[in-house]
C-alpha positions in Angstrom: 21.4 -12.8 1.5 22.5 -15.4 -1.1 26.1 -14.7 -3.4 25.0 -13.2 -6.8 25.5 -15.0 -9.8 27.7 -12.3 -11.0 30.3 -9.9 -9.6 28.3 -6.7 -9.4 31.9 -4.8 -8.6 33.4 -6.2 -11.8 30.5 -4.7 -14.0 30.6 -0.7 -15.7 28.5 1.7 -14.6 26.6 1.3 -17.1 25.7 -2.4 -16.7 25.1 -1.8 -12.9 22.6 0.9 -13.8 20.6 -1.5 -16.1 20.3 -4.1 -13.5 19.1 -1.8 -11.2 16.5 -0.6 -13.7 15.5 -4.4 -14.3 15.4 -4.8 -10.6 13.0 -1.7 -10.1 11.0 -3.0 -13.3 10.6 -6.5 -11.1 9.1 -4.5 -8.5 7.1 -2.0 -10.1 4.7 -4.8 -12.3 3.9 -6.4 -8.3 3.8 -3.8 -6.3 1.8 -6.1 -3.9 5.0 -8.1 -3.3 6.7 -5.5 -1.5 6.7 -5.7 2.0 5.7 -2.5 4.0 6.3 -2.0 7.7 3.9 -0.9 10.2 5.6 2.1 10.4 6.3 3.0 6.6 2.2 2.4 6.2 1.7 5.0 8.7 3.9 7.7 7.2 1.8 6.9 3.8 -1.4 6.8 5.4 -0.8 10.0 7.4 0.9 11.9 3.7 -2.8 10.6 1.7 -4.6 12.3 4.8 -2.6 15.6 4.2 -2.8 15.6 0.4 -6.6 14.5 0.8 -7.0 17.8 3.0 -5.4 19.3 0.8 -2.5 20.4 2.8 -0.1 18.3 1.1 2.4 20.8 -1.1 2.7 19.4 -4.8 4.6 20.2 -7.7 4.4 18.8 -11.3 7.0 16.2 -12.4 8.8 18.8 -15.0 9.0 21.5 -11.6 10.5 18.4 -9.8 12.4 17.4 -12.6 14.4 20.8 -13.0 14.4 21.3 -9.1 16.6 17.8 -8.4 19.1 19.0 -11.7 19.7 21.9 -9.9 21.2 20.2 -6.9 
């Protein structure tokens, strides 16, 4: 891995948080970019199978949401 440009240690909070979300934004527009191991492909292939049975246990985003701030 190559030296950043930038100290990332030297930066807020703040800052470090909004690189990370310009990171993730980098990402999330290629998906197709991201390299997924044999072994990560299974785990989603064998969740799909589970949800497409409908196995798979769900919850909406605001149940998830309120379920993590209680942690």
């Amino acid at each position: 891995m190559s030296t950043p440009a930038i100290d990332i240690e030297k930066l807020p909070p703040e800052e470090r948080l909004h690189l990370i979300e310009d990171l993730w934004e980098s990402l999330r527009v290629r998906p197709e970019t991201v390299a997924v191991t044999p072994a990560q492909r299974e785990e989603l292939d064998r969740r799909l199978d589970e949800f497409d049975r409908g196995h798979a246990k769900t919850m909406s985003w605001t149940d998830a949401k309120h379920r993590l701030r209680r942690r």
